[in-house]
C-alpha positions as CSV (number, residue, x, y, z in Angstrom):
1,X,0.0,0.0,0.0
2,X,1.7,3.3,-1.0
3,X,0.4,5.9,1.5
4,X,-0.1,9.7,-0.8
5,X,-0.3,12.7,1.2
6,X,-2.2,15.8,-1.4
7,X,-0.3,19.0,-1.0
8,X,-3.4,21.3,-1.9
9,X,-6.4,19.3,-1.2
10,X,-8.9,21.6,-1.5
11,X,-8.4,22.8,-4.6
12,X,-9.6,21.8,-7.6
13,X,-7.3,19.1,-8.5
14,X,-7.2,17.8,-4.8
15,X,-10.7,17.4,-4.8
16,X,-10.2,15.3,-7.9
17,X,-7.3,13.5,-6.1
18,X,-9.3,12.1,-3.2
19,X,-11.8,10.3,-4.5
20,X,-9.5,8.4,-6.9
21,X,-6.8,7.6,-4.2
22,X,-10.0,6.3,-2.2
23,X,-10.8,3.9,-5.0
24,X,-7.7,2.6,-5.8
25,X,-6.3,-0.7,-3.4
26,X,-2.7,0.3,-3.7
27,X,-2.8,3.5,-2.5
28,X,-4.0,5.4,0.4
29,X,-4.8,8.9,1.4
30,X,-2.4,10.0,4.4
31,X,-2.0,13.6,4.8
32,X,-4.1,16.2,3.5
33,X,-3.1,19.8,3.2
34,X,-4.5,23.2,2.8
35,X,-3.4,26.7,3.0
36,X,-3.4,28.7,6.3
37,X,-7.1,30.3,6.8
38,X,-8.9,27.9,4.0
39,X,-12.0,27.4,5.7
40,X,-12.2,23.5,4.2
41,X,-9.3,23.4,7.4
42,X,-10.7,20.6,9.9
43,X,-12.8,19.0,7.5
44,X,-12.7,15.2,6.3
45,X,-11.0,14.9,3.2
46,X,-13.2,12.4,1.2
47,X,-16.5,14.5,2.6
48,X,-15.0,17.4,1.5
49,X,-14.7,15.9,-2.6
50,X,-17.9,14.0,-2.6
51,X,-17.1,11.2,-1.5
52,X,-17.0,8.8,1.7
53,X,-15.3,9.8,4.6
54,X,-11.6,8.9,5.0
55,X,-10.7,10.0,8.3
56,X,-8.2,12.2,7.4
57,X,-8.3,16.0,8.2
58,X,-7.3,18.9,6.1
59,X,-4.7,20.3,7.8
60,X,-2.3,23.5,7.2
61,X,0.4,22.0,9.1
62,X,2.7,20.6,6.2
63,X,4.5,18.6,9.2
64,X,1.1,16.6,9.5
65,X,0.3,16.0,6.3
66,X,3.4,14.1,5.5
67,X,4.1,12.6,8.8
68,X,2.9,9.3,7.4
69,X,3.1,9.8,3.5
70,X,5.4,7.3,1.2
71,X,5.2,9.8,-1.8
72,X,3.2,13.6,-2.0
73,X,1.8,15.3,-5.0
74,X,1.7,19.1,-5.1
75,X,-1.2,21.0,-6.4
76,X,-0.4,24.3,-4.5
77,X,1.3,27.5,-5.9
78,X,4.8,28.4,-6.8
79,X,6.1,29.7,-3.6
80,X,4.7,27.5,-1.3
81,X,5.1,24.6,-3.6
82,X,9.2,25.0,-2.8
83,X,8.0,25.4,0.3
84,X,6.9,21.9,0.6
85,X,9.6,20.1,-1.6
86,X,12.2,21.4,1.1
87,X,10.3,19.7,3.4
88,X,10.4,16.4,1.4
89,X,14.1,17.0,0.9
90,X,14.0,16.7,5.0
91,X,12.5,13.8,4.9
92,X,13.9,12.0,2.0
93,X,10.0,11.9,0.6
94,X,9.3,11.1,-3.5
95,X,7.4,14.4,-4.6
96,X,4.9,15.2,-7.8
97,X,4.8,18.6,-8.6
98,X,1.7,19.4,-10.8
99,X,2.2,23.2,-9.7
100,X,3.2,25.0,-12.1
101,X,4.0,28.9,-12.9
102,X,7.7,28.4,-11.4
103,X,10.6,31.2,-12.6
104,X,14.1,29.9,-13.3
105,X,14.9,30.9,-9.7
106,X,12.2,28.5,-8.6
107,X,13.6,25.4,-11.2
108,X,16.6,26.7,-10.8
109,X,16.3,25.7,-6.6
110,X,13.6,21.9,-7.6
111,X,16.9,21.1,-9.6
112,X,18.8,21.2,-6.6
113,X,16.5,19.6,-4.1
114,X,16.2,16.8,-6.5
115,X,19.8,15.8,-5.9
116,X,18.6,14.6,-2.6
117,X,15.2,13.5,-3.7
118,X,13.0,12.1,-6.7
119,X,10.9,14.7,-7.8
120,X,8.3,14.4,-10.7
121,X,7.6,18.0,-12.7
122,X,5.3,18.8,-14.9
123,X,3.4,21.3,-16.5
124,X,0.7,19.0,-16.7
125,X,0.1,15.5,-15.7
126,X,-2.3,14.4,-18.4
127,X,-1.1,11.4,-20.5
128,X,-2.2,12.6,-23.7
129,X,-1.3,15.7,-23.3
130,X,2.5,14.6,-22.9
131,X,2.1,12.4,-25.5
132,X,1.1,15.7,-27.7
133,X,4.5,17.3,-26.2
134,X,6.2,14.1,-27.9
135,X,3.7,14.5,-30.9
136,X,4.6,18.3,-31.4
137,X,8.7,17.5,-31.2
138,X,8.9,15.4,-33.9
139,X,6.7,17.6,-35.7
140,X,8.8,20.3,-35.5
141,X,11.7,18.2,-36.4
142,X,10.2,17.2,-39.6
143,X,8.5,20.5,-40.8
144,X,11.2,23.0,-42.2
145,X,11.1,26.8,-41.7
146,X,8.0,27.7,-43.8
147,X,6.1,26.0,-41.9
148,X,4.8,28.8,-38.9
149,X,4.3,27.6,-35.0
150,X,1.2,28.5,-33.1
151,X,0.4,27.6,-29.6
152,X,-3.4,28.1,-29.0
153,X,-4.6,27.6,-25.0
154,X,-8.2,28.0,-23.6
155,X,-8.4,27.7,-19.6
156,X,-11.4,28.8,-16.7
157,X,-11.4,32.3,-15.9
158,X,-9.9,31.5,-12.6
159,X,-6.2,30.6,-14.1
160,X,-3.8,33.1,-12.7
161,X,-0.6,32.3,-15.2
162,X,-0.6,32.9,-18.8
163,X,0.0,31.5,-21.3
164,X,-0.5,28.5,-19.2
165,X,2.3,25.9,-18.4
166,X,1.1,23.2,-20.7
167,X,1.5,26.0,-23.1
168,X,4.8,26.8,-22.5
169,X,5.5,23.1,-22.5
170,X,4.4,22.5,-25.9
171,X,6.7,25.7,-27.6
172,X,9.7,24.7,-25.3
173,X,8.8,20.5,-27.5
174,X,8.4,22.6,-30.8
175,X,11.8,24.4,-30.5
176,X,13.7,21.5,-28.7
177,X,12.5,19.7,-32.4
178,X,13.9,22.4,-34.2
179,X,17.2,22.5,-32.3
180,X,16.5,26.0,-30.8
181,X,14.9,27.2,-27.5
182,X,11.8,28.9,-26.7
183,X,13.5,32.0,-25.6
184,X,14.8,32.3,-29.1
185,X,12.2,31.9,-30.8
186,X,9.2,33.4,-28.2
187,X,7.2,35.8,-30.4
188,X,5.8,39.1,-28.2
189,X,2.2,38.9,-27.5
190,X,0.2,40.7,-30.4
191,X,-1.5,44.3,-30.8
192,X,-1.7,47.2,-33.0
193,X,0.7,47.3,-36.0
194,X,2.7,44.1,-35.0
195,X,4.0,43.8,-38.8
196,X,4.7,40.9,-40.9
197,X,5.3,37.6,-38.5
198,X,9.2,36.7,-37.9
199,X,10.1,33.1,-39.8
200,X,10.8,30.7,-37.3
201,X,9.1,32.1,-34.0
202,X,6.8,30.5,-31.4
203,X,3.7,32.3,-31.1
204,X,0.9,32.0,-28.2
205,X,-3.1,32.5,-28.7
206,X,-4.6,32.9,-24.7
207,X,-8.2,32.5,-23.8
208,X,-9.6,32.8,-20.5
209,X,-13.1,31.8,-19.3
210,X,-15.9,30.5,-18.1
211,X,-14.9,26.8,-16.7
212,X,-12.7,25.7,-19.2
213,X,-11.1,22.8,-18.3
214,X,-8.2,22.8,-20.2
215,X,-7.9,22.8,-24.5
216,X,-4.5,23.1,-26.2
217,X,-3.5,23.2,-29.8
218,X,-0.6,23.1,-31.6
219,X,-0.7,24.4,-35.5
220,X,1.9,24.4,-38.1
221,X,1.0,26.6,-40.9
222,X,2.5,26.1,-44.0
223,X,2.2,27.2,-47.6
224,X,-0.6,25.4,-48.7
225,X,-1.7,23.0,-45.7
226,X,-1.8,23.2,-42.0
227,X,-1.4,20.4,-39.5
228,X,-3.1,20.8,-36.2
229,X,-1.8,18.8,-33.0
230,X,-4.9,18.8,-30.2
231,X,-6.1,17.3,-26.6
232,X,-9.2,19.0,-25.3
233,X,-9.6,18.2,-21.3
234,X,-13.1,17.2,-20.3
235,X,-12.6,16.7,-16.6
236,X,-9.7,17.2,-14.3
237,X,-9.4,13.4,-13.9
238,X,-7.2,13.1,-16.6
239,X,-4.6,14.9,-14.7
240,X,-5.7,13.7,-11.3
241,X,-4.8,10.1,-13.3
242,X,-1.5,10.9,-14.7
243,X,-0.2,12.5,-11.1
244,X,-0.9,9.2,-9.7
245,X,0.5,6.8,-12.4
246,X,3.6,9.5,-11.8
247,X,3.5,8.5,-8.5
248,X,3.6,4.8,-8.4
249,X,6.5,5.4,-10.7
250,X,8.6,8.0,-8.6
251,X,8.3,5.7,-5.4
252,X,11.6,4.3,-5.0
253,X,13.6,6.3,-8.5
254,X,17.1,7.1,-7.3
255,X,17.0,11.4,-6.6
256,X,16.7,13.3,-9.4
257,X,14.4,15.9,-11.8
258,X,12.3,13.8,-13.5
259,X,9.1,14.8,-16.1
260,X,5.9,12.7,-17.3
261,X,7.9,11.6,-20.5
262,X,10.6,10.0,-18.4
263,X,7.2,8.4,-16.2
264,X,5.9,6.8,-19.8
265,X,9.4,6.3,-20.6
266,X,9.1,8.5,-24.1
């Protein structure tokens, strides 16, 4: 039995995490935490996402929630996400880290805790939407230089970060197919008289609203034809899914900074 404490549990994907830690016989629900002041603080974990009751308190002591956990995911925030993988560091704890919005600084210091511990991160824990990371590499490898790059990225009105990490994830597989980076080839967010587009950029399309789950859309458009690339989220369980297969598989890894396609081993 692999015992999960959920770093963010009242959230929206914690609330998705519960119910399918509950259901699945190797894995149990440990440790739940929340933020200081959430008002879901004292309340039963599995109540609190619709399902049965699990006896385990939401807690904002981080010290609790992982006092008995084999392996944590993170659906927090940036800040207090490194907050929490310093704490795993401490106690030599497996980590998922599903947050995302990080700056260099913040990857910068996840690269060094993962020299003491495994630590899973990704912009997004979906399977098929790292399979379209994969998808949109080789892609890029195999279009040439007419053919333009367009990120496209549709979230809930709620999403603080744009364009979303998923987002970013797919331009950083488009240029690591063309043997560049995204900082080279990031085009500046469009208005007014932006002129003729730059051969061999990245641009990014942003839509926020509603409750958008999560759609993203890679195009390559080239003289004559275009190929789209596409995953459109339905629910959060998709991710909720993929941040557990991520941590069966991190339980046990020797330390290091590991992503989803090293998890399905693309």
């Amino acid at each position: 039995m692999l015992n999960v404490a959920v770093l963010g549990a009242s959230g929206r994907m914690g609330r998705t995490l519960v119910p399918l830690i509950a259901s699945a016989p190797d894995l149990q629900l440990v440790g739940a935490l929340a933020a200081s002041g959430d008002p879901a603080i004292g309340h039963d974990a599995g109540v609190l996402a619709g399902t049965t009751m699990l006896a385990v308190a939401l807690t904002d002591d981080p010290r609790r929630a992982l006092e008995d956990a084999s392996v944590a995911i993170d659906f927090t925030l940036p800040a207090p996400s490194l907050e929490h993988a310093r704490r795993c560091r401490d106690r030599s704890l497996p980590l998922v880290i599903g947050t995302t919005g990080h700056d260099e600084s913040a990857r910068g210091e996840l690269a060094r805790l993962a020299e003491s511990i495994p630590i899973v991160l990704a912009p997004n824990m979906s399977l098929g939407v790292n399979l379209l990371f994969k998808l949109a590499e080789l892609a890029a490898r195999a279009l040439d230089a007419g053919y333009d790059a367009e990120i496209y990225e549709a979230h809930h009105r709620h999403k603080v970060d744009a364009p979303s990490g998923t987002a970013l994830g797919l331009g950083e597989a488009v240029a690591r197919g063309r043997g560049t980076t995204l900082e080279q080839s990031l085009l500046p967010p469009r208005h007014g008289a932006t002129g003729p587009r730059p051969a061999g950029g990245i641009g990014f399309a942003v839509v926020r609203g509603g409750d958008i789950v999560g759609d993203h859309r890679v195009i390559f458009a080239g003289p004559g034809e275009r190929i789209e690339l596409a995953h459109c989220a339905e629910d959060r369980s998709g991710f909720a899914r993929g941040a557990l297969v991520a941590a069966r598989w991190v339980t046990g890894r020797p330390p290091g900074l590991y992503s989803m396609l090293d998890v399905l081993g693309l």
